[in-house]
N, CA, C and O of each residue as an XYZ file, in Angstrom:
368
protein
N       4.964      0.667     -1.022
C       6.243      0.999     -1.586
C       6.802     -0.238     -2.296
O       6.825     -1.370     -1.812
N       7.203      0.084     -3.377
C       7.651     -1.380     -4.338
C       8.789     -2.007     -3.327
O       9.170     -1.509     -2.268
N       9.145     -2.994     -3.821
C      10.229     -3.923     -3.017
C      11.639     -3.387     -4.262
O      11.432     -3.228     -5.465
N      13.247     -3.158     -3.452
C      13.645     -2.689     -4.563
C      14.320     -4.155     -5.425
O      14.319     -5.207     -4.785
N      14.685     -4.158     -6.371
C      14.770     -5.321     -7.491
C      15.840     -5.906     -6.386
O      15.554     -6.819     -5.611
N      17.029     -5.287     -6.427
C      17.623     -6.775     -5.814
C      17.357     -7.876     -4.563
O      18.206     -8.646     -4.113
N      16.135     -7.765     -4.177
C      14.871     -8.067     -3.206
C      14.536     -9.771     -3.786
O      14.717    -10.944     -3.460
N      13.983     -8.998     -4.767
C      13.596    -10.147     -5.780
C      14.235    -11.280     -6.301
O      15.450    -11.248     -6.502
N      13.492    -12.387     -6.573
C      13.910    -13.580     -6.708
C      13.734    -14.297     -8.458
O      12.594    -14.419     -8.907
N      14.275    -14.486     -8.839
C      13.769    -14.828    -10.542
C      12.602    -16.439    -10.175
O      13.122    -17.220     -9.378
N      11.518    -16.760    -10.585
C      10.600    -17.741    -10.264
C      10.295    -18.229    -11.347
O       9.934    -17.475    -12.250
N      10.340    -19.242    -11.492
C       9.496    -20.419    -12.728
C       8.025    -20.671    -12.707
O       7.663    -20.710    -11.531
N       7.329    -20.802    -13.284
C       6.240    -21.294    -13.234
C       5.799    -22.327    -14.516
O       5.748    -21.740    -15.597
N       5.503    -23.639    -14.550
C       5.249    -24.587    -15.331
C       4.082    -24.981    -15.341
O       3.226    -24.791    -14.477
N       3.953    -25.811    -16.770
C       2.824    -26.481    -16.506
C       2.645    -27.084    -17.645
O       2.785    -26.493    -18.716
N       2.254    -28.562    -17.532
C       2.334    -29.353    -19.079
C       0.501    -29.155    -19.811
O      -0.511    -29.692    -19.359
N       0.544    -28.744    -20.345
C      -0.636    -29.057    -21.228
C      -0.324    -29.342    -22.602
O      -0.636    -28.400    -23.331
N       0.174    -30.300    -23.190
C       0.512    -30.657    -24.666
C      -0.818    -30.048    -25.715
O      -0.468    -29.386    -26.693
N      -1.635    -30.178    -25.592
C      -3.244    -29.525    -26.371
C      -3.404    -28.214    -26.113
O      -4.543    -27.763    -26.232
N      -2.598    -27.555    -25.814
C      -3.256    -26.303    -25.349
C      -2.406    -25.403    -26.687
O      -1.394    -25.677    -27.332
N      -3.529    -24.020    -26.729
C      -3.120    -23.429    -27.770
C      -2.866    -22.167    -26.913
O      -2.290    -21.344    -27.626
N      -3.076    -21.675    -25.628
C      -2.416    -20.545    -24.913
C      -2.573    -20.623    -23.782
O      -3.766    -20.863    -23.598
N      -1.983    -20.550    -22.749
C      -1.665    -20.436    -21.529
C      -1.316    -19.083    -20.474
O      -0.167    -18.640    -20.477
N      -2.109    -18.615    -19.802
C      -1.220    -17.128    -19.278
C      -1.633    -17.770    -17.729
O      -2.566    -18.534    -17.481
N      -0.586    -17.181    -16.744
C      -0.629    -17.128    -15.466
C      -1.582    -15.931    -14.631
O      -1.175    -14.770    -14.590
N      -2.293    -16.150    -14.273
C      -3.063    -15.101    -13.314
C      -3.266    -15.099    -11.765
O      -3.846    -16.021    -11.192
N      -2.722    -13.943    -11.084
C      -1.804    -14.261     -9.878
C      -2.601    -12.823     -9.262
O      -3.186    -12.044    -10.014
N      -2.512    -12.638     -7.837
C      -2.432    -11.416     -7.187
C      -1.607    -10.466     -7.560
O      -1.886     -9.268     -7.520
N      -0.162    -11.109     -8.084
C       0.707    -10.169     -7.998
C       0.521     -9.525     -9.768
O       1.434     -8.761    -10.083
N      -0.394     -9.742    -10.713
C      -0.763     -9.962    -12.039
C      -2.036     -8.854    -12.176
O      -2.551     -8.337    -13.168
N      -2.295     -8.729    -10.794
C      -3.955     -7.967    -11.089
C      -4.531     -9.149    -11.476
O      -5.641     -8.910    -11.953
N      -4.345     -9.975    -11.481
C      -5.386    -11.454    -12.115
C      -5.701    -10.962    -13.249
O      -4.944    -10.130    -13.748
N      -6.636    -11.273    -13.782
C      -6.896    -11.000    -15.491
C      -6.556    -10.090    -15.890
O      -6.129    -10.153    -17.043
N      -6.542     -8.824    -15.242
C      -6.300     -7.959    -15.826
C      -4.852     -7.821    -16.431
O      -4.776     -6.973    -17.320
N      -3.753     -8.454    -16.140
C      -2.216     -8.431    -16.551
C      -1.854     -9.513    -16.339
O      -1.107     -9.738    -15.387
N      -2.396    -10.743    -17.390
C      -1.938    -11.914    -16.982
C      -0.308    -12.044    -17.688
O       0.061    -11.279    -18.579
N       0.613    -13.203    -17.088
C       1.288    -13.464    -17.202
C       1.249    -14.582    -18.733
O       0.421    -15.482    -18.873
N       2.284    -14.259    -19.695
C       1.859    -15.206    -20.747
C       2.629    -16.239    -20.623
O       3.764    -15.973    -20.225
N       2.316    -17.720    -20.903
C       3.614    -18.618    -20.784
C       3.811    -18.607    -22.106
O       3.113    -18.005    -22.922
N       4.874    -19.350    -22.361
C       5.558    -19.925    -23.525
C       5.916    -21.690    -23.617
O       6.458    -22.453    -22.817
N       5.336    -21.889    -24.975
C       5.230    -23.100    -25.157
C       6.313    -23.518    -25.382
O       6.739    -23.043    -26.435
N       7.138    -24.331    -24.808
C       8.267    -25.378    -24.829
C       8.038    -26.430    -25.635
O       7.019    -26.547    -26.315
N       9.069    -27.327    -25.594
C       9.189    -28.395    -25.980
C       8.089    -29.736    -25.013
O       8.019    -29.819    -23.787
N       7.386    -30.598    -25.990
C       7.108    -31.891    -25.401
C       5.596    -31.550    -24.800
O       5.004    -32.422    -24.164
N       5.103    -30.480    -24.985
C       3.437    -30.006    -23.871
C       4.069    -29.178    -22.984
O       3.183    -28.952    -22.160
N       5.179    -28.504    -22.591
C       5.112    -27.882    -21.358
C       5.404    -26.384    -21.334
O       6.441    -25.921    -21.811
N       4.299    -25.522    -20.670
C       4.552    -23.905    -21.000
C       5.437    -23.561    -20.113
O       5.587    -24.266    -19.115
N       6.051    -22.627    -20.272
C       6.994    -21.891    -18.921
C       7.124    -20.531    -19.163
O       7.368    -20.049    -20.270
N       6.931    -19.785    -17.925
C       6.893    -18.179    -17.765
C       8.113    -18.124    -16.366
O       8.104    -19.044    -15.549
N       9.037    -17.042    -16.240
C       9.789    -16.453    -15.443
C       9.232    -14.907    -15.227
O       8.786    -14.080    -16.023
N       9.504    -14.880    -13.492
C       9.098    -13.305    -13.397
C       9.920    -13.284    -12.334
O      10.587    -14.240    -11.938
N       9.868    -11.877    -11.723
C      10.650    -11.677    -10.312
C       9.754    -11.485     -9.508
O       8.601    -11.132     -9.752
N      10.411    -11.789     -8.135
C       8.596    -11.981     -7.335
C       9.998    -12.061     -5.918
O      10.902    -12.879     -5.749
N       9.550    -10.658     -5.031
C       9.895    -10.658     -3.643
C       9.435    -11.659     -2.782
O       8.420    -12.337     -2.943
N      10.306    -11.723     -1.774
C       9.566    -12.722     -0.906
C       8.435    -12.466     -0.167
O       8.232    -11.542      0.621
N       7.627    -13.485     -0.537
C       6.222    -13.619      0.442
C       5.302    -14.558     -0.175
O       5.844    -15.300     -0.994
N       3.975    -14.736      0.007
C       3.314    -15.380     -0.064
C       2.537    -15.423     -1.442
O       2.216    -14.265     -1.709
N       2.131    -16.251     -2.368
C       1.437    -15.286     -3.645
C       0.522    -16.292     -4.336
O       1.014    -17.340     -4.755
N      -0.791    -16.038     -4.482
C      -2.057    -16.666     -4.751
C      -2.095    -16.553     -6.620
O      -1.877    -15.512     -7.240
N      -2.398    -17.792     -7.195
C      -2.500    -17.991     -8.736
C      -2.928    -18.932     -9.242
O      -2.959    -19.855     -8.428
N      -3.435    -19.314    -10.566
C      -4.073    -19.911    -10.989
C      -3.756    -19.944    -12.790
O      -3.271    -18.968    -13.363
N      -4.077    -21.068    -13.420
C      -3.452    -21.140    -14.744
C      -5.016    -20.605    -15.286
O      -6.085    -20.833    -14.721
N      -4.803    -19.841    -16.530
C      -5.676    -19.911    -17.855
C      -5.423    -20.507    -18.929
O      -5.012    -19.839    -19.879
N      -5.594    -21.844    -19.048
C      -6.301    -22.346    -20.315
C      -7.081    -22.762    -21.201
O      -7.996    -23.585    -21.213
N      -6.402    -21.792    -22.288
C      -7.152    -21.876    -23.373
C      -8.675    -21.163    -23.056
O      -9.660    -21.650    -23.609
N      -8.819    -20.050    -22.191
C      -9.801    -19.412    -21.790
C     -10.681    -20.292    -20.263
O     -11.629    -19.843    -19.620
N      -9.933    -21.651    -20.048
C     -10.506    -22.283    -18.858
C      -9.420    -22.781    -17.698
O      -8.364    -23.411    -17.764
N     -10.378    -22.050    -16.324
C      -9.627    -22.261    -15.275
C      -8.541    -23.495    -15.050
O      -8.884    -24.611    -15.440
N      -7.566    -23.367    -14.587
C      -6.411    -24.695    -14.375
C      -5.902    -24.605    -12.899
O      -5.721    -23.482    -12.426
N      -5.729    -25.404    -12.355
C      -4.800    -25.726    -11.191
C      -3.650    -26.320    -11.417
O      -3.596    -27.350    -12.090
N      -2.622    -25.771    -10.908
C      -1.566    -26.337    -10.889
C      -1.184    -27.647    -10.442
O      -0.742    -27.640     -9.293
N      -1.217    -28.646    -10.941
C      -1.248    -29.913    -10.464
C      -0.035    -30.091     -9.655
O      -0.059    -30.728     -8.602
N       0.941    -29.585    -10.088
C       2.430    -29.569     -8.847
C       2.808    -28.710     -7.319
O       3.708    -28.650     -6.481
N       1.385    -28.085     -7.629
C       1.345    -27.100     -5.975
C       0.288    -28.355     -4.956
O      -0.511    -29.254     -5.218
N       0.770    -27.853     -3.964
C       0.222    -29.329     -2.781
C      -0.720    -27.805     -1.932
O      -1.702    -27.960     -1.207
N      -0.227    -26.729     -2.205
C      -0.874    -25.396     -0.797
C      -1.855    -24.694     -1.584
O      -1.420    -23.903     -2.421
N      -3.257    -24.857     -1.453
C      -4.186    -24.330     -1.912
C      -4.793    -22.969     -0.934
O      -4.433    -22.995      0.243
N      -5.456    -22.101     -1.254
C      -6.042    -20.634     -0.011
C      -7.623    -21.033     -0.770
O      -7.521    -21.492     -1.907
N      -9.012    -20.888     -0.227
C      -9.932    -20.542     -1.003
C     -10.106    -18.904     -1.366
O      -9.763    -17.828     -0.877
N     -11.021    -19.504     -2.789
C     -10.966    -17.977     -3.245
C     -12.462    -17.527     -3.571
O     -13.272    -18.448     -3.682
N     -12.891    -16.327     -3.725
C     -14.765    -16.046     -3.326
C     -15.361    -16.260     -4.355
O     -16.294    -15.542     -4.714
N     -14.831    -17.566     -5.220
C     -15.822    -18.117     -6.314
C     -16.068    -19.178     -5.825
O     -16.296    -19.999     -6.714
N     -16.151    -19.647     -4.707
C     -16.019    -21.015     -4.521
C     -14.983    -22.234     -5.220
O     -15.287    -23.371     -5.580
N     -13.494    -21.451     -5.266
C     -13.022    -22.833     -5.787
C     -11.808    -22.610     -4.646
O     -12.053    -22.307     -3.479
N     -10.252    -22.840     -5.264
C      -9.144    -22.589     -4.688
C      -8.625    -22.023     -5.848
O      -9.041    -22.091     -7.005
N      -7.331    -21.261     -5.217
C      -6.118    -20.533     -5.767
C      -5.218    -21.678     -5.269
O      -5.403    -22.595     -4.468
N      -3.893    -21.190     -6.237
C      -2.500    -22.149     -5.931
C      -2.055    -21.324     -4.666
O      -2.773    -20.362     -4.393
N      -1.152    -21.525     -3.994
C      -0.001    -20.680     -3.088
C       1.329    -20.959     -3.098
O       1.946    -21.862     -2.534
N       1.695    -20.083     -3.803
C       3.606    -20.300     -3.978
C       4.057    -19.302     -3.065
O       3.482    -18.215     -3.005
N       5.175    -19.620     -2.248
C       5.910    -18.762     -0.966
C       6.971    -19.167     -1.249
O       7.434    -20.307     -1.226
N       7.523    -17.904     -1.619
C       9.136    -17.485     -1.892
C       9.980    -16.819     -0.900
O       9.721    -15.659     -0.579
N      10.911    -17.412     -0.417
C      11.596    -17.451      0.821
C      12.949    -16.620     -0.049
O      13.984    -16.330      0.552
């Protein structure tokens, strides 16, 4: 059953890549590739995407430029069944 909106929390997600020509977020809560999240290029290298996201726990990972990224500002990694890690952001 969906969570109802006022549940939800508005969330940032960043990430500097100055060279990069596209960026999308791919998350559990995204279907992962299949509905990635697109960022938007800011000022100075840095993309930024907003979404609403209930509280709980939520596994993701950057695409750029068609190659895997880690979030260099997340410290909570989960493994994932490619042999690498996912990020973990938990929204309280």
């Amino acid at each position: 059953m969906p969570q109802p909106q006022a549940d939800k929390r508005k969330v940032f997600f960043t990430l500097m890549a100055p060279k990069a020509r596209s960026v999308a977020l791919v998350a559990d809560f995204t279907n992962w590739a299949q509905e990635p999240l697109e960022l938007k290029q800011q000022k100075k290298g840095r993309w930024k995407a907003t979404t609403l996201l209930a509280p709980g726990s939520y596994q993701y990972r950057y695409l750029v430029d068609g190659q895997w990224w880690d979030d260099p500002d997340c410290q909570t990694r989960a493994p994932n069944p490619f042999g690498g890690e996912n990020c973990v952001r938990v929204i309280v």
